[in-house]
N, C-alpha and C positions, 0 to 999 in steps of 0.2 A: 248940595251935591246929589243927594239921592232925589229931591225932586226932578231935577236938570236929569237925570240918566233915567226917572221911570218915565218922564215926559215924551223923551227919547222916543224909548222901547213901544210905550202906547202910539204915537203916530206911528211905528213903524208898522208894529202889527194890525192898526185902520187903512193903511196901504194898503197892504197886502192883504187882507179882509177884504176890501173892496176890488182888486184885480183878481179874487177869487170867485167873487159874485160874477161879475161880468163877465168872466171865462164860463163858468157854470152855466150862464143863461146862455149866452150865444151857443156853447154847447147842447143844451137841452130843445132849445125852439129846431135844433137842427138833426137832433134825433125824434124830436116830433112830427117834423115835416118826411122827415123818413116812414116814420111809423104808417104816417095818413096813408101814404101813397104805396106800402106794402101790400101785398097779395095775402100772406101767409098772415094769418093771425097772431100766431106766437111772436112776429116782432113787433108787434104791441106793448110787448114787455120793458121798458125801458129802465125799470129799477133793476135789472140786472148784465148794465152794459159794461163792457173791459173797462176797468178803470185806468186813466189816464193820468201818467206822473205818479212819480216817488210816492207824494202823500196820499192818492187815490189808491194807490197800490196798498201802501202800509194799513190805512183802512179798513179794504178789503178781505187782508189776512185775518182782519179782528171780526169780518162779519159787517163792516156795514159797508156795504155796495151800492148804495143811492146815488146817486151821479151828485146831487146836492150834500152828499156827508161833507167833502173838502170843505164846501164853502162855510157850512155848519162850525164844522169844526175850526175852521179861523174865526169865525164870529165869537165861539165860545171861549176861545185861547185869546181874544183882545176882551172880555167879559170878563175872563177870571182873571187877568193882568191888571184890570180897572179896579178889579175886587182886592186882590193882592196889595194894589197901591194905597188903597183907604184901611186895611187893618193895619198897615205898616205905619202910615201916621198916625192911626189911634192907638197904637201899642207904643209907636215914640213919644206920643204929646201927653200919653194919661201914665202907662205902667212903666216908662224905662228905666229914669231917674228914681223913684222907687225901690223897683226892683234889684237896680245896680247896688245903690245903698245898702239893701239889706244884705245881700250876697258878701258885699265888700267886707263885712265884719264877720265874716264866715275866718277864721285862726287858721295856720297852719299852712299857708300859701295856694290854699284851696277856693279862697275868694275872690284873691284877682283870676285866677284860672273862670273861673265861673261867670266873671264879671266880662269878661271880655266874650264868653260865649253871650252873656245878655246883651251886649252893644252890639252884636251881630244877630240880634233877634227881630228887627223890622226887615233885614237882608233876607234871611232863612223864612219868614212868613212870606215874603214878596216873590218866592221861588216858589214856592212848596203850591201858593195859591194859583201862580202861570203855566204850573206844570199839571195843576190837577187834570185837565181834560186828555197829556199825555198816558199818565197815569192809567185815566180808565180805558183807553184802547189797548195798551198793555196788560189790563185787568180783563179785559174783553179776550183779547188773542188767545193769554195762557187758558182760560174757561175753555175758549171754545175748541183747542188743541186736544186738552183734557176730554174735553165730550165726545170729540171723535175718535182718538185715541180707544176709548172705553168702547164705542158702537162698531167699531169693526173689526175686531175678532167674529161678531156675532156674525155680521155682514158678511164677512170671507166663509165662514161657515157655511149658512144658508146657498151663499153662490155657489162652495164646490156639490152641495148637498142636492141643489136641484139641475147643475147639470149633470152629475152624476145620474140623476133620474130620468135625463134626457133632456132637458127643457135647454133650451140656448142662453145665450148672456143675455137678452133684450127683454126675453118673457121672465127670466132667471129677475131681472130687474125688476119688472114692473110687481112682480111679486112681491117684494123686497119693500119697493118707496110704498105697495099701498098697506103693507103689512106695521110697518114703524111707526113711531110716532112724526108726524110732519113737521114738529116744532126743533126737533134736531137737526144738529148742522150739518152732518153727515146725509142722514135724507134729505136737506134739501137740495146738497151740492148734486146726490145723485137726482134726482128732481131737474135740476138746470140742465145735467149732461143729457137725461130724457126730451128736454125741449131742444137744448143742439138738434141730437136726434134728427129729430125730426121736423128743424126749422132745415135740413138739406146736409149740414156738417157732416162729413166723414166722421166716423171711428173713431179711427187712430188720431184726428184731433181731435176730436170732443175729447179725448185721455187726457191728451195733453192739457187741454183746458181745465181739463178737469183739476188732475195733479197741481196745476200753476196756483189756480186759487185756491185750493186749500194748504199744500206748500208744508205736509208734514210727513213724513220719512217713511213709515209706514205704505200711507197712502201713493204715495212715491214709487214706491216698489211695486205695489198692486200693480200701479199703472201701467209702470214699464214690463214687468211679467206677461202685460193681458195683450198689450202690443207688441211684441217678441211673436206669443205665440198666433196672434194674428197674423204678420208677416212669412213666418215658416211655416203655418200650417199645423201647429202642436197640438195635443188634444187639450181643450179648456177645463173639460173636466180634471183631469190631472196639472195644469200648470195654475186651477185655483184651489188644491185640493192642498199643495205644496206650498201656495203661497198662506194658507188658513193654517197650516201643522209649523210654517218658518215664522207668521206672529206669535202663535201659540208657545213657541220655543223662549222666541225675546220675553215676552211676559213674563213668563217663570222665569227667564233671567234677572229682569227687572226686578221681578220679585224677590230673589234669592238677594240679590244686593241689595234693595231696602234691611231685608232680616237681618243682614251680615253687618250693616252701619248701624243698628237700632240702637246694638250696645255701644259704643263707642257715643252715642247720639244723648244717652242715659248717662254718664259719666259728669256732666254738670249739674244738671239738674240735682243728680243723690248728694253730689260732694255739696254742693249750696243749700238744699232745702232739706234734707233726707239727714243727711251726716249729722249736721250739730244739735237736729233735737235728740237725736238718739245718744248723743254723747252727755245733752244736759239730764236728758230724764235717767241716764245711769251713774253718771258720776256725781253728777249734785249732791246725790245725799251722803254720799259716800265724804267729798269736800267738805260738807256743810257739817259732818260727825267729827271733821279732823280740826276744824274752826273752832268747834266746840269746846273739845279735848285740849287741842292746843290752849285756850283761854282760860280753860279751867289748871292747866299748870300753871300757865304765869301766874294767875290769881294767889295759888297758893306758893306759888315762890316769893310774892312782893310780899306775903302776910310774914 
């Protein structure tokens, strides 16, 4: 049964592994033939075109934008399915039987409980191993949420700080991307919004482009702030000065409730690890005096 259902599962995802490749290509020869025939240099750039569909999209948020990640990542999702399906027969054909065995003579109704988690152990490998490549784009997202996250505070700072000084959003920018590290997700996203820029994009969409792909709340709000006060007229200097002192706020908030759950967070940890040695290295001897005592009367009561 489980070969018939992983047998399944592998053709299905070699389908779709392959209708992804050929999507890919035909899309790529066709952002190529775009590119030759361009004026403007910048769309030469083809590793950072809109991503196309759910999983191009989902990708994306995590950072990889290559037009080829999708197909990548179907390849590597029927890879680790192939891999998933050979440790699940070698965990069934070498350690189940085994393993079942020994579990089973576990007392107390704790070993069928157990034993039945082990006959569901070629299942639980055969998932764990299909899923791994979701896994790491989800490992990718939360990282790279967290990096940005952390880089702009500093960001909104610097922006109200230099237009305050007079300098506009554009020069306010390039100050910025040549100032930071380039290996950051946040410089690079402002990085891409600079090539909008100036591959002809409006403003007010390059924000929005901006905001869509990185797609975190924070940054969100920059965005719609800087667009607001481009449509009205408002001063930038004050509507980024507001938007740097309104993260600044959340942060300490943020922070304040990390502190507040710490203790409550510490409440397992003392009761399990903390509590019982502290209860052996003071009671023991005190027990081990009344063991004593105590033996030493009966002794002399049986004389």
């Amino acid at each position: 049964m489980l070969n018939l259902v992983a047998l399944g599962i592998v053709a299905a995802i070699v389908v779709l592994t392959v209708i992804a490749i050929v999507d890919w290509i035909v899309r790529w020869r066709a952002v190529r033939r775009l590119s030759a025939h361009a004026d403007n240099p910048l769309a030469a750039d083809v590793s950072h075109t809109s991503p196309s569909g759910s999983l191009g999209r989902w990708l994306s948020l995590a950072g990889f934008s290559h037009p080829s990640v999708p197909a990548l990542f179907m390849a590597s999702l029927a890879a680790s399915l192939v891999i998933g399906v050979v440790l699940a027969q070698v965990f069934r054909s070498v350690a189940l039987r085994p393993l079942v065995e020994t579990v089973s003579n576990i007392p107390g109704g704790v070993g069928e409980t157990l034993a039945a988690i082990v006959l569901g152990g070629p299942w639980i490998l055969l998932t764990v191993a299909t899923l791994a490549p979701v896994l790491v784009v989800r490992a990718a997202r939360r990282a790279r949420v967290r990096a940005i996250e952390q880089d702009l505070p500093l960001a909104l700072e610097l922006f109200a700080t230099m237009a305050e000084a007079g300098l506009g959003f554009d020069a306010a920018l390039i100050k910025i991307v040549g100032s930071q590290d380039p290996d950051r997700p946040l410089n690079i996203e402002f990085a891409h919004f600079q090539r909008d820029l100036l591959s002809g994009v409006p403003r007010l969409r390059a924000l929005r482009q901006l905001a869509r792909r990185i797609e975190v709340t924070p940054v969100t709000s920059f965005t719609s702030a800087v667009i607001q006060a481009e449509r009205v007229g408002a001063s930038m200097a004050e509507t980024l000065r507001h938007q740097a002192d309104d993260l600044r706020g959340r942060r300490r908030e943020q922070a304040l409730v990390l502190a507040q759950a710490l203790p409550v967070k510490l409440v397992f940890p003392l009761v399990v690890c903390f509590l019982p040695g502290i209860f052996v290295s003071t009671l023991a001897p005190v027990i081990y005096q009344m063991i004593q005592v105590a033996n030493s009367v009966l002794r002399s009561a049986g004389r």
